[in-house]
C-alpha positions as CSV (number, residue, x, y, z in Angstrom):
1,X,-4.3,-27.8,78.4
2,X,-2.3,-30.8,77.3
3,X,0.2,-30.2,75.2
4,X,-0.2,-32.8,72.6
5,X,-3.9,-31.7,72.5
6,X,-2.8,-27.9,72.0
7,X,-0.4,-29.1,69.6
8,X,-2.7,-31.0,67.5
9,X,-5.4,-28.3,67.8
10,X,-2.7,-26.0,66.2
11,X,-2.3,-28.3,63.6
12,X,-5.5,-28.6,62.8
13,X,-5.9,-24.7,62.2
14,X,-2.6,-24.0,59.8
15,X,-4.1,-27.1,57.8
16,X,-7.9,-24.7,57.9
17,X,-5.6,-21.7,56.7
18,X,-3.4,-23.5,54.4
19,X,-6.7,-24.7,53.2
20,X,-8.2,-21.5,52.7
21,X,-5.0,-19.4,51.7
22,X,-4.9,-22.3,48.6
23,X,-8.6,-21.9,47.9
24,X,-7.8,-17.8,47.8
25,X,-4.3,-17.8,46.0
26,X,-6.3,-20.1,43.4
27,X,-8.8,-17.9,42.6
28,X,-7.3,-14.7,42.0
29,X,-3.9,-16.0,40.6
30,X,-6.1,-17.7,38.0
31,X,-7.5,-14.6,36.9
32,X,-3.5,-12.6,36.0
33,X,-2.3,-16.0,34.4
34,X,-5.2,-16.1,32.4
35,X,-5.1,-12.2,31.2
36,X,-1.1,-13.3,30.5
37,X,-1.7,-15.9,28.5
38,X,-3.8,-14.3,26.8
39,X,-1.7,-10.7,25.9
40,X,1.5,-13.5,24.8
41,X,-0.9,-15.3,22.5
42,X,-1.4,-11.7,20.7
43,X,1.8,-11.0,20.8
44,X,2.7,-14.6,19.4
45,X,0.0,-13.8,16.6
46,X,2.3,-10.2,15.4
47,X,3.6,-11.2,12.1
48,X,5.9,-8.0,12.5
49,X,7.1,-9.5,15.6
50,X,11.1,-10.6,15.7
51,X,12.4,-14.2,15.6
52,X,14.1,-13.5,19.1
53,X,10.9,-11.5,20.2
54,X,8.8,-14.3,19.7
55,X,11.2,-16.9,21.8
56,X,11.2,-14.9,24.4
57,X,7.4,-14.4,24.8
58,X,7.1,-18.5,23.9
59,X,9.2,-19.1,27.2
60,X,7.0,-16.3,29.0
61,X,4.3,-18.4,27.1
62,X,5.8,-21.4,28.9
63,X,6.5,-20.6,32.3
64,X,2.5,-19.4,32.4
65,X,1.5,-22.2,31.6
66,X,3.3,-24.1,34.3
67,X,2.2,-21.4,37.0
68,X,-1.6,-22.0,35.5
69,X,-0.9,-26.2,36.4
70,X,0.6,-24.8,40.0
71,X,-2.8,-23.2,40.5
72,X,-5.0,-26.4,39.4
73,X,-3.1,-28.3,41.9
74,X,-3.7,-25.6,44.6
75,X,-7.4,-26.0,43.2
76,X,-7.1,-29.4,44.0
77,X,-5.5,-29.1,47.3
78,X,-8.4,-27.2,48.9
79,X,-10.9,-29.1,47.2
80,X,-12.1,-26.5,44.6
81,X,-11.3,-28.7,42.0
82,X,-11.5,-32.5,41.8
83,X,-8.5,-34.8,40.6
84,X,-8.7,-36.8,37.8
85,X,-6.7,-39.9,38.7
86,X,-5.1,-41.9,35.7
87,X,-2.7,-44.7,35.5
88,X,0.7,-43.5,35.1
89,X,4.5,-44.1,33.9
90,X,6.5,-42.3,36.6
91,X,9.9,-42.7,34.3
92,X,7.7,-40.9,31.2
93,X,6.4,-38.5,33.5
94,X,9.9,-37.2,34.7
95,X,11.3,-37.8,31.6
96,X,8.9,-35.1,29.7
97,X,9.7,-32.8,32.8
98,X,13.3,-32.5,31.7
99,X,13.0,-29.4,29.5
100,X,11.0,-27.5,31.9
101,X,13.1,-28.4,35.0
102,X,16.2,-27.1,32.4
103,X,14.1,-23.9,31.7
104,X,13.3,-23.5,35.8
105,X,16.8,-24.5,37.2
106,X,19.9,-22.5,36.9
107,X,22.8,-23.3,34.7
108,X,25.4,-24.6,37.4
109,X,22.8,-27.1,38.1
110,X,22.8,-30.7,36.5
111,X,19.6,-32.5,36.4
112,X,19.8,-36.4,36.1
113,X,18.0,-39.3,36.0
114,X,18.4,-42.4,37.1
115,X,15.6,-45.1,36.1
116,X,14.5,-48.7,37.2
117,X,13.6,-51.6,35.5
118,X,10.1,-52.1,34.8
119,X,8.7,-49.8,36.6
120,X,5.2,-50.7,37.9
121,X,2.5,-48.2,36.9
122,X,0.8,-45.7,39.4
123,X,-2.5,-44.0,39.7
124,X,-2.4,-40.5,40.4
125,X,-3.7,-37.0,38.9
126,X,-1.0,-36.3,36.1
127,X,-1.2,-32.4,37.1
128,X,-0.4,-32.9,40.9
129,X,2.0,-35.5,40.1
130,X,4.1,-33.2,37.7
131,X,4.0,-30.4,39.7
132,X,5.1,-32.4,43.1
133,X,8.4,-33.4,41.2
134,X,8.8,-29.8,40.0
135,X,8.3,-28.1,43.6
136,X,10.8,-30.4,44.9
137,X,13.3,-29.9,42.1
138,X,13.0,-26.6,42.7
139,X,13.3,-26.3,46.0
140,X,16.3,-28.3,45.6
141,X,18.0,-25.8,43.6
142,X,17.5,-23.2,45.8
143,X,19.8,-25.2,48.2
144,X,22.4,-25.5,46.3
145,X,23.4,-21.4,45.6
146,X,26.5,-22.5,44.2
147,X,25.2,-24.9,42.0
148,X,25.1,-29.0,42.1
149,X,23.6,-31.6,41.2
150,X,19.7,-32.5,41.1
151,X,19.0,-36.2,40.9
152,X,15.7,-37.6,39.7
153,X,15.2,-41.9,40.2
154,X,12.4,-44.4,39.8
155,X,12.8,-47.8,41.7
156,X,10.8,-50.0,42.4
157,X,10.2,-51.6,46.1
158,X,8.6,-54.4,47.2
159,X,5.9,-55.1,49.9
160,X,8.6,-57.7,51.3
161,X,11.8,-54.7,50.9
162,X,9.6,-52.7,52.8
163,X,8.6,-55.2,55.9
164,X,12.6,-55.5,56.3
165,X,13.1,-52.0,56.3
166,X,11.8,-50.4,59.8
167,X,11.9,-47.1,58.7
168,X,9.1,-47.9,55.7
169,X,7.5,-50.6,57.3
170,X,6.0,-48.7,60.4
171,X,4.1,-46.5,57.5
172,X,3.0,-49.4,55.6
173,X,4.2,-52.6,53.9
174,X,3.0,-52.9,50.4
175,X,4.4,-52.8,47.1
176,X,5.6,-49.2,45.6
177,X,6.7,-47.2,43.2
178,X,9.4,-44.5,45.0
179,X,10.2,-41.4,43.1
180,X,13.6,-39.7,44.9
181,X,14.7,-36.2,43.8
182,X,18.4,-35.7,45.7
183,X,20.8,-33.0,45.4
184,X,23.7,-31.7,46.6
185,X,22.9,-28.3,48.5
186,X,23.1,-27.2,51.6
187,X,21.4,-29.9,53.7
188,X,18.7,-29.3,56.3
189,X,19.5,-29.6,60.2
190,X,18.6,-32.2,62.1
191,X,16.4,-29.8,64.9
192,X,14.0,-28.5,62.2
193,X,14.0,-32.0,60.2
194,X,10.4,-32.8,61.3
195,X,9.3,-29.1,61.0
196,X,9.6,-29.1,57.4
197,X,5.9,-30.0,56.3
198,X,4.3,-27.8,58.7
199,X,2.4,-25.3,57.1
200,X,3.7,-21.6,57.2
201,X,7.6,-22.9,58.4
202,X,9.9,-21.8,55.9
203,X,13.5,-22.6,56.2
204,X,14.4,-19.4,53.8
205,X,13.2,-16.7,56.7
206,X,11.2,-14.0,55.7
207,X,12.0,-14.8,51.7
208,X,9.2,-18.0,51.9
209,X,5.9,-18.5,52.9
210,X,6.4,-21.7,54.2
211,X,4.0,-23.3,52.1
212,X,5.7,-25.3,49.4
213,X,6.7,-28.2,51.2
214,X,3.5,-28.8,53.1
215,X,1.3,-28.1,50.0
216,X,3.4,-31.3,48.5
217,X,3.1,-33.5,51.9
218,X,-1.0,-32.7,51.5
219,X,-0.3,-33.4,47.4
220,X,1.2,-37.0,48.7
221,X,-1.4,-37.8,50.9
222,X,-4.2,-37.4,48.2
223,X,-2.3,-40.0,46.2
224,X,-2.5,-42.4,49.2
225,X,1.3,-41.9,49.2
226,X,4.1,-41.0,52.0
227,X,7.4,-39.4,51.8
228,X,10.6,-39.8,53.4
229,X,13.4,-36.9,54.2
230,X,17.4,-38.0,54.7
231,X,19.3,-35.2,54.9
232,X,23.1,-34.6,56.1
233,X,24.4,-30.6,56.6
234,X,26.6,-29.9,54.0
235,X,25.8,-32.7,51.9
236,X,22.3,-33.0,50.4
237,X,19.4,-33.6,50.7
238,X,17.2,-36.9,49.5
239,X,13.0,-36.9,49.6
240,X,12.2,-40.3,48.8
241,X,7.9,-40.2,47.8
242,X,6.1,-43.8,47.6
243,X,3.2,-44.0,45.9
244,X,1.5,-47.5,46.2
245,X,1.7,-49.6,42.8
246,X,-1.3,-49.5,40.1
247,X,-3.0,-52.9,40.0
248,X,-6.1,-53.3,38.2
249,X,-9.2,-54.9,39.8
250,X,-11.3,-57.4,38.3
251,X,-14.3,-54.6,37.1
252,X,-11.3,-52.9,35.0
């Protein structure tokens, strides 16, 4: 058989599987987050409960909640549940992420953010979007085991930025909004650079699944969007996500 035929055929099935593993892991993690929720909120509702009880269970209360919007993306992702696209502010968007990414991230990692002027507006489901940025946050933390330095920045780039820049233009030259999150870990090599968004390749060996980053390249895609990896060994890593700008048709 030819081999980029076998290849694509391969391809082909881990998307099926990813597909299906989604549709699954969907299904029955909705069923514990919803039986936590739902024990905190009683707990929450314990008059006799202590002041440093009840923080405790508010940030058990929190980090559900998040793991319930993981699941409505993976809803999403194998088509179990529809998006609901909306226009967007990508700075406002990051910006009410901070406390979470705070609450998610270690304490010898910084978290900053670096905004543009004017951003131009996007159209994308607010869940997915949220949880793209915090999956790739989080991933960059986990590169950087002796802490660093996560980077969050809106810019935007023009149709004619993009036609001068090979790289971007042989995707497509139009006008967007990029959203980078950088740090300062570990770096990824170059021979497993364009392995990275394969579903089921983990980079973390028998500790990942191998399905994070791929989940997020098939988040991307729904949003009409691409995403770009730079990435030097020992110095960091920087996935730059264009997501084309919002304009409103004649109808709206």
């Amino acid at each position: 058989m030819n081999t980029t035929i076998h290849q694509a055929f391969t391809q082909s099935d881990k998307m099926q599987a990813l597909d299906r593993l989604a549709s699954n892991l969907s299904v029955e993690l909705g069923s514990v987050l919803s039986k936590i929720m739902t024990a905190t909120n009683l707990l929450l509702s314990d008059g006799a409960l202590p002041a440093e009880g009840k923080e405790n269970i508010a940030l058990i209360r929190a980090n559900t909640k998040y793991a319930e919007a993981v699941v409505d993306v993976l809803s999403k992702f194998a088509g179990r549940k529809p998006t609901q696209p909306e226009i967007l502010d990508a700075r406002k968007v990051l910006s009410d992420l901070n406390s979470l990414l705070s609450s998610l991230l270690r304490p010898n990692i910084a978290i900053e953010m670096t905004h543009g002027q004017d951003i131009w507006p996007i159209k994308a489901d607010l869940c997915q979007f949220q949880n793209l940025i915090v999956a790739l946050a989080v991933n960059a933390g986990e590169a950087m085991p002796d802490g660093g330095r996560v980077h969050l920045r809106t810019l935007n780039l023009t149709k004619f930025e993009c036609e001068m820049n090979a790289q971007i233009a042989a995707i497509a030259a139009t006008d967007y909004v990029v959203v980078e999150v950088a740090d300062t870990g570990v770096g990824i090599r170059a021979d497993i650079l364009d392995r990275i968004f394969e579903p089921f390749f983990s980079m973390k060996g028998e500790q990942g699944c191998g399905c994070g980053l791929s989940t997020a390249y098939g988040t991307i895609k729904q949003m009409n969007g691409h995403i770009i990896v730079e990435s030097d060994v020992g110095m960091g890593t920087t996935f730059r996500i264009l997501l084309p700008r919002y304009m409103a048709n004649a109808a709206e």
